[in-house]
LUMKE-92510 format. One record per residue (C-alpha): z, y, x; residue in three letters. Coordinates in Angstrom, 3 decimals. Each point is the difference from the previous one (the first is absolute). Layout:
// LUMKE-92510
+----------+----------+----------+--------+
!        w !        v !        u ! torvex !
+----------+----------+----------+--------+
!        Z !        Y !        X !    ala !
...
+----------+----------+----------+--------+
***
This chain:
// LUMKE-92510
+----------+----------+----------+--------+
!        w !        v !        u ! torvex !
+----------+----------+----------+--------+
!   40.337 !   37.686 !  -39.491 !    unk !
!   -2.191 !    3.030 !   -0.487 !    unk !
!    0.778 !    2.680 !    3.225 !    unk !
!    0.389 !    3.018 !   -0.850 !    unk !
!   -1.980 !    2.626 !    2.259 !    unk !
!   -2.545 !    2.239 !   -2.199 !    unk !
!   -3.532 !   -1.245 !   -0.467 !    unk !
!   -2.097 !    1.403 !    2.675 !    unk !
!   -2.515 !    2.627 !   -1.165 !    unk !
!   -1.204 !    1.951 !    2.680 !    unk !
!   -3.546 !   -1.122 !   -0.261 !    unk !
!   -1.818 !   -0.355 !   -3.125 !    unk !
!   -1.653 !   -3.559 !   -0.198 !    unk !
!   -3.303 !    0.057 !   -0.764 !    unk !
!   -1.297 !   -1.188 !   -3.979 !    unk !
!    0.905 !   -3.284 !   -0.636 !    unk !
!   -2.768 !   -1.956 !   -0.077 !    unk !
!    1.177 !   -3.597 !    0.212 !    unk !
!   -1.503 !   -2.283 !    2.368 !    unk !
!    0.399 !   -3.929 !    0.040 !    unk !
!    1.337 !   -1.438 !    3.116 !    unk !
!   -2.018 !   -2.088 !    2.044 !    unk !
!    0.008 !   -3.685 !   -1.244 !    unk !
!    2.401 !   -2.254 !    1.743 !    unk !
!   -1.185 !   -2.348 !    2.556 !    unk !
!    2.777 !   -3.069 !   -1.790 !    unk !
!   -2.020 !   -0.423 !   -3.617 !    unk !
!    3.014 !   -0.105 !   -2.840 !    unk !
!   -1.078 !   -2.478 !   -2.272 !    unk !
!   -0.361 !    1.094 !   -3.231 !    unk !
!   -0.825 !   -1.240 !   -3.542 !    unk !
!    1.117 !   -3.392 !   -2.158 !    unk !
!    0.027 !   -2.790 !    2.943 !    unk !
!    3.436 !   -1.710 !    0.231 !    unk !
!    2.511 !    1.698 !    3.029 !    unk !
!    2.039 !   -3.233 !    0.707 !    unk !
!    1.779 !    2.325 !    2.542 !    unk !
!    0.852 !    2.364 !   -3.161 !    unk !
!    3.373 !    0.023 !   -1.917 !    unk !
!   -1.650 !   -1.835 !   -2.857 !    unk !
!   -3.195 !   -1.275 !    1.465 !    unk !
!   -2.342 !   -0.904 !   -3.078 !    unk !
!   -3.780 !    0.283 !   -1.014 !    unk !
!    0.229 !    1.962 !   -3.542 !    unk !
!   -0.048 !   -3.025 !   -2.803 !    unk !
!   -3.054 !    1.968 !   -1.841 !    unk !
!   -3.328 !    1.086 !    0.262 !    unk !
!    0.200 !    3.552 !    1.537 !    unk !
!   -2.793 !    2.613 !   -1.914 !    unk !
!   -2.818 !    1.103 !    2.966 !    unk !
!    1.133 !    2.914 !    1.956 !    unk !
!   -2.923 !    1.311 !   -1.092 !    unk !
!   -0.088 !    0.491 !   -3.118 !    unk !
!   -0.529 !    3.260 !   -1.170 !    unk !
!    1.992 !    0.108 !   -3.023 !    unk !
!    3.041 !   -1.958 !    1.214 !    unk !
!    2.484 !    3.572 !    0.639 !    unk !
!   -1.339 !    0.261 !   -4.123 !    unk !
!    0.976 !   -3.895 !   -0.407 !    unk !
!    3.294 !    0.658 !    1.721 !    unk !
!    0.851 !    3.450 !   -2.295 !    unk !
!   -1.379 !   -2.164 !   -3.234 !    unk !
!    2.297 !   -2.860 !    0.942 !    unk !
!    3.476 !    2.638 !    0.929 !    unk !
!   -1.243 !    1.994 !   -3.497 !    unk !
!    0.735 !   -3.390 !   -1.761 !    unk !
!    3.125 !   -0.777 !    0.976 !    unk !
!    1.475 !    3.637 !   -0.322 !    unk !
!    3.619 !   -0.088 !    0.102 !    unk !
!    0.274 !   -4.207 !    0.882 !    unk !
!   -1.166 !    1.358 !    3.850 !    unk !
!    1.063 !    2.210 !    2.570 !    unk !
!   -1.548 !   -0.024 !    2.880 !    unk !
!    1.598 !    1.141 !    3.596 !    unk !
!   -2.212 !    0.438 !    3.155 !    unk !
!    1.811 !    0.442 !    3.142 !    unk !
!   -1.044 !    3.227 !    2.579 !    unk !
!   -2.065 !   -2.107 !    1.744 !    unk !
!   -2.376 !   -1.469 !   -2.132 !    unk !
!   -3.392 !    0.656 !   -0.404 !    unk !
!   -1.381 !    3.081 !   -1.982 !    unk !
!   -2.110 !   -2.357 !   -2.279 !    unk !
!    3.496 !   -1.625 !   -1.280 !    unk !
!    2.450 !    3.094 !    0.377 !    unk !
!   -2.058 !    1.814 !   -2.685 !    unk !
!    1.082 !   -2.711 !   -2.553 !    unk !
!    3.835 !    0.621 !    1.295 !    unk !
!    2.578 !    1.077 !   -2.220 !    unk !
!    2.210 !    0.817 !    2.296 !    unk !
!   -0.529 !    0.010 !    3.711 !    unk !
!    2.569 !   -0.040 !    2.545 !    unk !
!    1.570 !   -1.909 !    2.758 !    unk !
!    1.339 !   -3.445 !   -0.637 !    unk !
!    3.696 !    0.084 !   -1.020 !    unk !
!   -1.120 !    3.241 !   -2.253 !    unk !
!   -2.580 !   -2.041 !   -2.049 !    unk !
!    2.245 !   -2.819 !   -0.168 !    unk !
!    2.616 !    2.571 !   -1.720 !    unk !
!   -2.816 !    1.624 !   -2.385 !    unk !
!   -0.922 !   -3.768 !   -0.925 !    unk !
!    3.340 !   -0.670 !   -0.990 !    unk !
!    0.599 !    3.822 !   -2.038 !    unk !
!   -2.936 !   -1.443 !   -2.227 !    unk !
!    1.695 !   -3.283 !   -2.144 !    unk !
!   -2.695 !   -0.020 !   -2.733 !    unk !
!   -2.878 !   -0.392 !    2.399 !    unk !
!   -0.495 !   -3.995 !   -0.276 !    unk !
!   -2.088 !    0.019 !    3.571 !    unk !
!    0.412 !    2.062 !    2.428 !    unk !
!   -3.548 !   -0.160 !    3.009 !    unk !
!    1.523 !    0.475 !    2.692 !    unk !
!   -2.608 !    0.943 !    2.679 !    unk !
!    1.502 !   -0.347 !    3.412 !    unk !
!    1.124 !   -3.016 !    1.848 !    unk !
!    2.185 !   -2.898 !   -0.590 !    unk !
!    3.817 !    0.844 !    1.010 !    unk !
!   -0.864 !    3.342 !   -2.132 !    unk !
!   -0.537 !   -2.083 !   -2.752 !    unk !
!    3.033 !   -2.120 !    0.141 !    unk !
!    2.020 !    3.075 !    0.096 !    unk !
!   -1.422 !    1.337 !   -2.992 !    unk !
!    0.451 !   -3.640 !   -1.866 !    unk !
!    3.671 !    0.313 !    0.799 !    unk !
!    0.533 !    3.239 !   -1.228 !    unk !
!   -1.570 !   -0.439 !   -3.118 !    unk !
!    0.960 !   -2.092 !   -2.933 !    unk !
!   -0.858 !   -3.238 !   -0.753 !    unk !
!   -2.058 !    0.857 !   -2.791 !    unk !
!   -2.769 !    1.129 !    2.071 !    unk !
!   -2.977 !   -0.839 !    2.325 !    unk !
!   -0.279 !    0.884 !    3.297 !    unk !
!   -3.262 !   -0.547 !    1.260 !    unk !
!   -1.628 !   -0.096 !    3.391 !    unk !
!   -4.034 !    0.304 !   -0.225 !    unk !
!   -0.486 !   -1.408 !    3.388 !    unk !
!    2.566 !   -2.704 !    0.714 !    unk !
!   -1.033 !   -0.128 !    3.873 !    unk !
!    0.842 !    3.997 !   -0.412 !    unk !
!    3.115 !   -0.590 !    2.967 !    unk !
!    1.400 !    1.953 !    2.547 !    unk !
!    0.139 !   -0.706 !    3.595 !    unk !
!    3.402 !    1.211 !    0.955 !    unk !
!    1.643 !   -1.658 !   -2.968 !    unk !
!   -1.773 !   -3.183 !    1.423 !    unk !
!    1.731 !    0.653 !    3.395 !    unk !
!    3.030 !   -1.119 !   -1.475 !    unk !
!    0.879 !   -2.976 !   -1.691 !    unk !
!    2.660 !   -1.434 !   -1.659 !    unk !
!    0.417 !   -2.720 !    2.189 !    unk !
!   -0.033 !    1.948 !    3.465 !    unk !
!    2.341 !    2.098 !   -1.915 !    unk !
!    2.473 !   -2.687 !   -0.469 !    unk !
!   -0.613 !   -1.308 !    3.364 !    unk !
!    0.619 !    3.647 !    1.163 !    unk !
!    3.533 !    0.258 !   -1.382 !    unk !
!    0.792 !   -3.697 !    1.367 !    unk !
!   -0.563 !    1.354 !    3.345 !    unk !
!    2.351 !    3.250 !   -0.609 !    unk !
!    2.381 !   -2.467 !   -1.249 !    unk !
!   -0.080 !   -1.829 !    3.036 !    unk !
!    0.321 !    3.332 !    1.547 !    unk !
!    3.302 !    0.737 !   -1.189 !    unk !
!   -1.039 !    3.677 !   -2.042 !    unk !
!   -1.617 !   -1.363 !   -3.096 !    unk !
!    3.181 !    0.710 !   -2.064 !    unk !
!   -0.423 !    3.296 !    1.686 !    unk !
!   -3.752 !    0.928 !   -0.571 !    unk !
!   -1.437 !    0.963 !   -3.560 !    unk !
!   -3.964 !   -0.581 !   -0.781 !    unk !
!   -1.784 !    3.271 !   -0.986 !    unk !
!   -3.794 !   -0.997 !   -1.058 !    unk !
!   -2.383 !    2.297 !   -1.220 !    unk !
!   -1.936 !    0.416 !   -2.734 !    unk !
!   -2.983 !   -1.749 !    1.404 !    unk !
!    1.554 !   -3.703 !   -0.177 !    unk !
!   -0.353 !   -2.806 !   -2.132 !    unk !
!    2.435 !   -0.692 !   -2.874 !    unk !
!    1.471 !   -2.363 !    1.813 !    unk !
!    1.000 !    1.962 !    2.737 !    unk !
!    1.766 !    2.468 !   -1.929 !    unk !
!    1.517 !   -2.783 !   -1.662 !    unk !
!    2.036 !   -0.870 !    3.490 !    unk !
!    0.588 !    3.210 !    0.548 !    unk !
!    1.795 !    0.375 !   -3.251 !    unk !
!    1.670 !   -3.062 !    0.325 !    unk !
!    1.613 !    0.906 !    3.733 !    unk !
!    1.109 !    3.111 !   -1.140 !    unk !
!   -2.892 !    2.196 !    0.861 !    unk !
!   -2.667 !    3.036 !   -1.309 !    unk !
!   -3.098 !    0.558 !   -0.619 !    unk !
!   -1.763 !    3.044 !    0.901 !    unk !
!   -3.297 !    2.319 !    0.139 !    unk !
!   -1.618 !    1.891 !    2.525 !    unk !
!    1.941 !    2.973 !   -1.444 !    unk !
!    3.467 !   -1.241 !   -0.280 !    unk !
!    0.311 !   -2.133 !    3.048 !    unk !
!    2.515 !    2.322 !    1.981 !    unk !
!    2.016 !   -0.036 !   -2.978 !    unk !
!    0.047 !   -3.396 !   -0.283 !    unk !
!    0.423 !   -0.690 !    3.473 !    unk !
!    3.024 !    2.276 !   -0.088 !    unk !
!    1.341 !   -1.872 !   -2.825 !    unk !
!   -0.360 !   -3.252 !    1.787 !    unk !
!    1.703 !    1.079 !    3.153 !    unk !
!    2.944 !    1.299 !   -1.450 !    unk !
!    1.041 !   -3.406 !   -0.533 !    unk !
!   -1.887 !   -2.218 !    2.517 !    unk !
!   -0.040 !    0.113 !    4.088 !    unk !
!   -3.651 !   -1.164 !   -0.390 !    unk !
!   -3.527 !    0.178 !   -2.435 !    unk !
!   -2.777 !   -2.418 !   -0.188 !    unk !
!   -2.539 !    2.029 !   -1.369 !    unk !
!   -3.120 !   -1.593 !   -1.658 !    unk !
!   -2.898 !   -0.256 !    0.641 !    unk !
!   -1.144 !    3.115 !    1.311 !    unk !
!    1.117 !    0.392 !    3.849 !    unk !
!   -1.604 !    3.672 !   -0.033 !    unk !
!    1.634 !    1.516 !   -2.706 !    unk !
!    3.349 !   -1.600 !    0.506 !    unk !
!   -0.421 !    2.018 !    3.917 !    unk !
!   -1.086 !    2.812 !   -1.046 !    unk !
!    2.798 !    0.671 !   -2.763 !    unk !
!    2.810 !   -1.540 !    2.110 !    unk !
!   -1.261 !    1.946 !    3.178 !    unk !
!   -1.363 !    3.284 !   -1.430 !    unk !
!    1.910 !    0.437 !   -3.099 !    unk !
!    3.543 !   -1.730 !    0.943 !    unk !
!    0.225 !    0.712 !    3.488 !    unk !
!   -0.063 !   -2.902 !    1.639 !    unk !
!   -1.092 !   -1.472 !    3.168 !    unk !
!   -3.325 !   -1.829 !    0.627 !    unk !
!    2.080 !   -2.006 !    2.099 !    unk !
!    2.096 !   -0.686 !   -3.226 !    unk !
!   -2.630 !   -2.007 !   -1.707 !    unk !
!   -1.554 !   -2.985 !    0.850 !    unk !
!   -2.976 !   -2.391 !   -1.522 !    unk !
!    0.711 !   -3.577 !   -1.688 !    unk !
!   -3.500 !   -1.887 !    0.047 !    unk !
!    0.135 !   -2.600 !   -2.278 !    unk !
!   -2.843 !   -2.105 !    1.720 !    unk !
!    2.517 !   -0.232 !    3.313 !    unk !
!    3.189 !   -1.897 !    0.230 !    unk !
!    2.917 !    2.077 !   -0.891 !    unk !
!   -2.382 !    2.502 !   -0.605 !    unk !
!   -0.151 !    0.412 !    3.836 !    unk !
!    3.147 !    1.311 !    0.405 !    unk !
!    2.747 !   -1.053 !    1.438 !    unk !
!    3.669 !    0.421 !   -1.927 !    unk !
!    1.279 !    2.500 !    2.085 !    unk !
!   -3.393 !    2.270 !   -0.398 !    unk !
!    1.080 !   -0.391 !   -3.538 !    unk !
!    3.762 !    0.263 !   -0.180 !    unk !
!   -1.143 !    3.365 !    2.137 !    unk !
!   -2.384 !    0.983 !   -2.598 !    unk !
!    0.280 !    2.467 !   -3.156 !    unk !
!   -3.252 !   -0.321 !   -1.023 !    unk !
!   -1.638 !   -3.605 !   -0.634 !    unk !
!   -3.089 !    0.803 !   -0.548 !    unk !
!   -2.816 !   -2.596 !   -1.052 !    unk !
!   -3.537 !   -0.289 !    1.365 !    unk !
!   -1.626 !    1.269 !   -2.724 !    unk !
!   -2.426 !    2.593 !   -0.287 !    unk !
!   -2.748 !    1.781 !   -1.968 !    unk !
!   -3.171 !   -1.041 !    0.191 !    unk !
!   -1.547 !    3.392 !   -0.521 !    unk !
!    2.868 !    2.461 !    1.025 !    unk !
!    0.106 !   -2.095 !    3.292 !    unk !
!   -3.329 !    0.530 !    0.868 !    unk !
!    0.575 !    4.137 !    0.990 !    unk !
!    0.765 !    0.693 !    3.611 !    unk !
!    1.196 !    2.868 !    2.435 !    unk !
!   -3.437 !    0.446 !    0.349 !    unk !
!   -1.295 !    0.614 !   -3.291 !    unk !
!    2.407 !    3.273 !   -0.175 !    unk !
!   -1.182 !    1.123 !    3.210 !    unk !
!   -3.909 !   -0.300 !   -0.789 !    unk !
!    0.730 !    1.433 !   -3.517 !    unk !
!    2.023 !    3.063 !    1.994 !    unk !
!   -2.772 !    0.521 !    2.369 !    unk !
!   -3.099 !    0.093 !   -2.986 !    unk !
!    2.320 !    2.029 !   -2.249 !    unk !
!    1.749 !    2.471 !    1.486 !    unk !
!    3.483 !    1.320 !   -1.772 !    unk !
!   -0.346 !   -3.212 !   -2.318 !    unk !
!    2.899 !   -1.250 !   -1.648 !    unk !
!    0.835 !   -3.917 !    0.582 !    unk !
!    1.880 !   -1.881 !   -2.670 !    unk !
!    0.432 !   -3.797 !    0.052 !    unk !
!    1.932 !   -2.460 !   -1.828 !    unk !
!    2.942 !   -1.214 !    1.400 !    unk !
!   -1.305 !   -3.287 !    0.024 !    unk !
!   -1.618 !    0.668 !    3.117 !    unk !
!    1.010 !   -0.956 !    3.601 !    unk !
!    2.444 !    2.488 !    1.667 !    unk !
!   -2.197 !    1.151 !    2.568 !    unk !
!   -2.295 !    1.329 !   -3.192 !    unk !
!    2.880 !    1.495 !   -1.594 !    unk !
!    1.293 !    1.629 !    3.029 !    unk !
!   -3.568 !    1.765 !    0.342 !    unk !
!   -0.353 !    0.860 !   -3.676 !    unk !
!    1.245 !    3.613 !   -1.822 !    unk !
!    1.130 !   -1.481 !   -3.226 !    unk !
!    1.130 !   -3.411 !   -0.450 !    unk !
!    0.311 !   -0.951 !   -3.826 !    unk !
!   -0.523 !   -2.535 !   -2.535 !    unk !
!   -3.069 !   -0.731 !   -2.532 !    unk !
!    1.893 !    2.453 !   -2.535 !    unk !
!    0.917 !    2.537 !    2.858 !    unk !
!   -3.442 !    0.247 !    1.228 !    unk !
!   -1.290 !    0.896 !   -2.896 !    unk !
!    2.512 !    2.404 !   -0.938 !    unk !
!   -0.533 !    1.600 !    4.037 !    unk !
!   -3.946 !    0.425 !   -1.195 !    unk !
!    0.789 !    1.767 !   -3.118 !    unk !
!    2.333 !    2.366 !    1.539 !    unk !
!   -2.562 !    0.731 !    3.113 !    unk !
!   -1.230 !    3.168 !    0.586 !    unk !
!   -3.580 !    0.631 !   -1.198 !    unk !
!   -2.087 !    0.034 !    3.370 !    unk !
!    2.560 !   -2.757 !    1.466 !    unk !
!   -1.708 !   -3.048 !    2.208 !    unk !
!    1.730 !   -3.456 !   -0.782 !    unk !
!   -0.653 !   -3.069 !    2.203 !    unk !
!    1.695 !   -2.757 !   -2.638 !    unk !
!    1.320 !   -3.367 !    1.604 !    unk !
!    0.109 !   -2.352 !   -3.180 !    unk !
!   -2.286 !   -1.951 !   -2.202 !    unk !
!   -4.151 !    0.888 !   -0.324 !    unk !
!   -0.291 !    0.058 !   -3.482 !    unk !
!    3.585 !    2.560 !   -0.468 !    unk !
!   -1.609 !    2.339 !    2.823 !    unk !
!   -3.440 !   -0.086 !   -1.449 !    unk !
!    1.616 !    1.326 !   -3.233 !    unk !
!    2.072 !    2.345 !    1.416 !    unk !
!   -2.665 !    1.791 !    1.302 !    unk !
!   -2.128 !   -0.042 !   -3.286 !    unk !
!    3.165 !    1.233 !   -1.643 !    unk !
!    0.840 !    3.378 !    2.850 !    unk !
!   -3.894 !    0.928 !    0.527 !    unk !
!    1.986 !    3.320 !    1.427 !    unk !
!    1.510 !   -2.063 !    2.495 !    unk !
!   -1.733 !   -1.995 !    2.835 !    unk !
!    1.317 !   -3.618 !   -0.448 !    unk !
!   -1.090 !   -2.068 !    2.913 !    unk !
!    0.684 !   -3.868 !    0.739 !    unk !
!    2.149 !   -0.755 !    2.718 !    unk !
!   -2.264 !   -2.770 !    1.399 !    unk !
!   -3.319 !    0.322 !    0.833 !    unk !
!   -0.705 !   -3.430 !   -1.636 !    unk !
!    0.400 !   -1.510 !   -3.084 !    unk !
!    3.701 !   -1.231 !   -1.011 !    unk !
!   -0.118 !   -1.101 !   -3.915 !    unk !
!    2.706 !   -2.129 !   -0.816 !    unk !
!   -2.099 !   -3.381 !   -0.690 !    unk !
!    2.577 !   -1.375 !   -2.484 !    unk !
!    0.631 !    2.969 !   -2.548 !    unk !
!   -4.590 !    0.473 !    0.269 !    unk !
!    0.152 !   -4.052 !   -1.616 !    unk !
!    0.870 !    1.991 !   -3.444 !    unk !
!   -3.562 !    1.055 !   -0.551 !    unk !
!   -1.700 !    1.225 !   -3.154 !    unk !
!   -1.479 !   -3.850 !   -0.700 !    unk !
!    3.451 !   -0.917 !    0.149 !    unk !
!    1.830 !    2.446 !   -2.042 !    unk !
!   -2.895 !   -0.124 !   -2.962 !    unk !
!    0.459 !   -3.796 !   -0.040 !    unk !
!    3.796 !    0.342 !    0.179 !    unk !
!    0.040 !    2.135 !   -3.258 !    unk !
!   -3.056 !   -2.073 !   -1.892 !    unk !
!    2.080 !   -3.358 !    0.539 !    unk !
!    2.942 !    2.272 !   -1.740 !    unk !
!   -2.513 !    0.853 !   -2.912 !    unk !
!   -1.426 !   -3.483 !   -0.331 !    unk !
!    4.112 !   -1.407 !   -0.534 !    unk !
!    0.367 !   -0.683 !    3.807 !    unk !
!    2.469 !    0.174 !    2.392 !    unk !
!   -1.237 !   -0.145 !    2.829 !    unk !
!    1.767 !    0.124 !    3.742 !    unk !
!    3.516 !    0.978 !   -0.935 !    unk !
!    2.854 !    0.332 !    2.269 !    unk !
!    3.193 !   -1.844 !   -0.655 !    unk !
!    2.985 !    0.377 !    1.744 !    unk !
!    2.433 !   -2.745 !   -0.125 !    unk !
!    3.635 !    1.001 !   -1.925 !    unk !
!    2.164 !   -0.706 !    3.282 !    unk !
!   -2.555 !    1.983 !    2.210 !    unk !
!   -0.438 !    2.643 !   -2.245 !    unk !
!    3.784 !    0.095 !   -0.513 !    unk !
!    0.607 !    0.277 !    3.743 !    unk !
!   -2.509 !    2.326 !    0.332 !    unk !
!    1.096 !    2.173 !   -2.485 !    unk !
!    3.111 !   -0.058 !    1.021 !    unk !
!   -1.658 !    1.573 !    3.185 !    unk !
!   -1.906 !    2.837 !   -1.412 !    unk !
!    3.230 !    0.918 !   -2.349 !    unk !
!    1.708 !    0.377 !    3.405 !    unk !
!   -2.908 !    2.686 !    0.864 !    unk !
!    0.168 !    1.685 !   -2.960 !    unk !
!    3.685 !    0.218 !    0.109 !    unk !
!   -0.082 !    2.121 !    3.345 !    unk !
!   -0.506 !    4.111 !    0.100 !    unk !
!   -3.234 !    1.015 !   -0.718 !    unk !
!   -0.994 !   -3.967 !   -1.592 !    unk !
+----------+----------+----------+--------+
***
């Protein structure tokens, strides 16, 4: 989904000197209090070490030193420096669910992201190991935006509708097991950021019709700026109205179904935020992440995912400006990574993704001690006929060009 117009370079930024964004006037609550709202919404069953403590990043190496080849730990883009520095492997989701299941003789694998990343990773691997979570209430809130229920009660109403046998569910990444479970089991695909054209192409050259889950943004923006279609061809199921407030001919009328879901960080960006950054930075390149609302996209330079906005920065120019429309703590490393480069947030306030900060160093250190000490602690199981489903899913993805 990356355009493809050269980088702008005609002014030099200035020296990267990185600057936190004002803080944001809605406090994300952070730390080891239950989120009932959460995927998994759980206070953390032992006694977290003090935040504090000086020596807990050397209790945290002591702890990965012991268990050597038994662990290997994955830490998603977004997660905070403190636990990133312990990664093995970072990456996006679906990629450290894949490195997680190249590595059979680790017996645990830390997973340090959030919940549906989690059960991904427990499907892929082998039954033989661990998947652990360090922060159980670690969820996300588009996955949350979609349950398995509404789901169901979804496809009852495009039954009723008359184009169920002629729709096929496409859900991305960021949904719960369960969710790609259905959309295995009706015939469906998962897909990333990165390979959602293909896989909408895939879907729609054997269905009239696509209920995409649960992200309404990037289901738009790749059906509208990557496929060609119409705004006018898409329309939004809410879950929380009856019928999803549509009527059956809006949806026999439809080729997009697109549920009310949305990111709670990506969403936050607006027109305005690329104008103010244009008008401050002058000849400053904006790339965002597609799971942001049209109107952003439309605005931006670069649209791309996790993976593709990292690859934009390393290919930059030396001198370029970069306004970056994604996750704090991935922008705040970007620009300690490309001090050549100015690397600028796209807001002018805060926007950490509450969920993926839960994984914390007190966390992660008491995570791998419990392993030391014999203890499992805060594993993720999927059940055999989800994970079946589900797999059944992702092998769909894999199976297409490019998976």
């Amino acid at each position: 989904m990356t355009r493809t117009s050269p980088p702008n370079t005609d002014q030099s930024a200035e020296s990267n000197d990185w600057v936190d964004p004002a803080p944001s006037p809605l406090l994300l609550l952070l730390g080891s209090s239950s989120d009932t709202e959460s995927e998994r919404g759980v206070d953390c069953p032992g006694t977290l070490p003090s935040p504090s403590d000086p020596g807990l990043a050397a209790r945290a190496q002591a702890a990965k030193d012991a268990l050597g080849d038994r662990v290997f730990v994955l830490g998603h883009h977004y997660q905070r420096d403190e636990v990133v520095e312990f990664a093995d492997v970072t990456g996006d989701s679906f990629k450290l669910a894949r490195e997680a299941a190249a590595r059979p003789e680790a017996e645990f694998i830390v997973f340090c992201g959030v919940h549906f990343m989690a059960e991904s990773a427990d499907i892929l691997t082998s039954d033989e190991q661990a998947v652990i979570l360090p922060d159980l209430a670690a969820g996300c809130s588009m996955a949350d935006m979609a349950a398995i229920d509404q789901v169901r009660d979804a496809w009852r109403t495009l039954e009723a509708a008359g184009i169920a046998d002629q729709t096929l569910p496409v859900t991305y990444m960021n949904s719960s097991a369960a969710i790609k479970a259905f959309t295995g089991e009706h015939g469906g695909t998962v897909c990333t950021s990165s390979n959602a054209a293909t896989s909408l192409r895939w879907a729609f050259d054997t269905a009239e019709h696509v209920l995409f889950l649960p992200d309404q943004h990037l289901g738009r923006n790749t059906a509208v700026g990557d496929l060609g279609l119409s705004p006018h061809d898409c329309v939004v199921f809410d879950p929380r109205k009856p019928g999803g407030g549509l009527t059956h001919d809006e949806l026999r009328a439809a080729k997009m179904i697109l549920w009310r879901g949305h990111c709670s960080v990506h969403g936050r960006f607006t027109p305005e935020c690329v104008d103010d950054v244009r008008a401050r930075i002058p000849g400053v390149n904006v790339i965002v992440h597609p799971e942001c609302k049209r109107e952003v996209v439309e605005k931006a330079d670069f649209v791309g995912s996790t993976e593709g906005i990292i690859k934009a920065l390393e290919a930059a120019e030396p001198g370029s400006a970069w306004a970056i429309g994604t996750e704090l703590n991935l922008v705040k490393r970007l620009a300690g990574q490309h001090p050549d480069k100015r690397v600028v947030f796209l807001d002018k306030t805060v926007c950490y993704c509450s969920t993926m900060n839960r994984i914390d160093l007190p966390h992660f250190t008491w995570a791998l001690e419990s392993l030391v000490a014999g203890n499992v602690v805060n594993q993720i199981e999927v059940d055999p006929q989800t994970a079946y489903w589900a797999r059944v899913a992702l092998d769909r993805m894999l199976a297409l060009p490019g998976g």
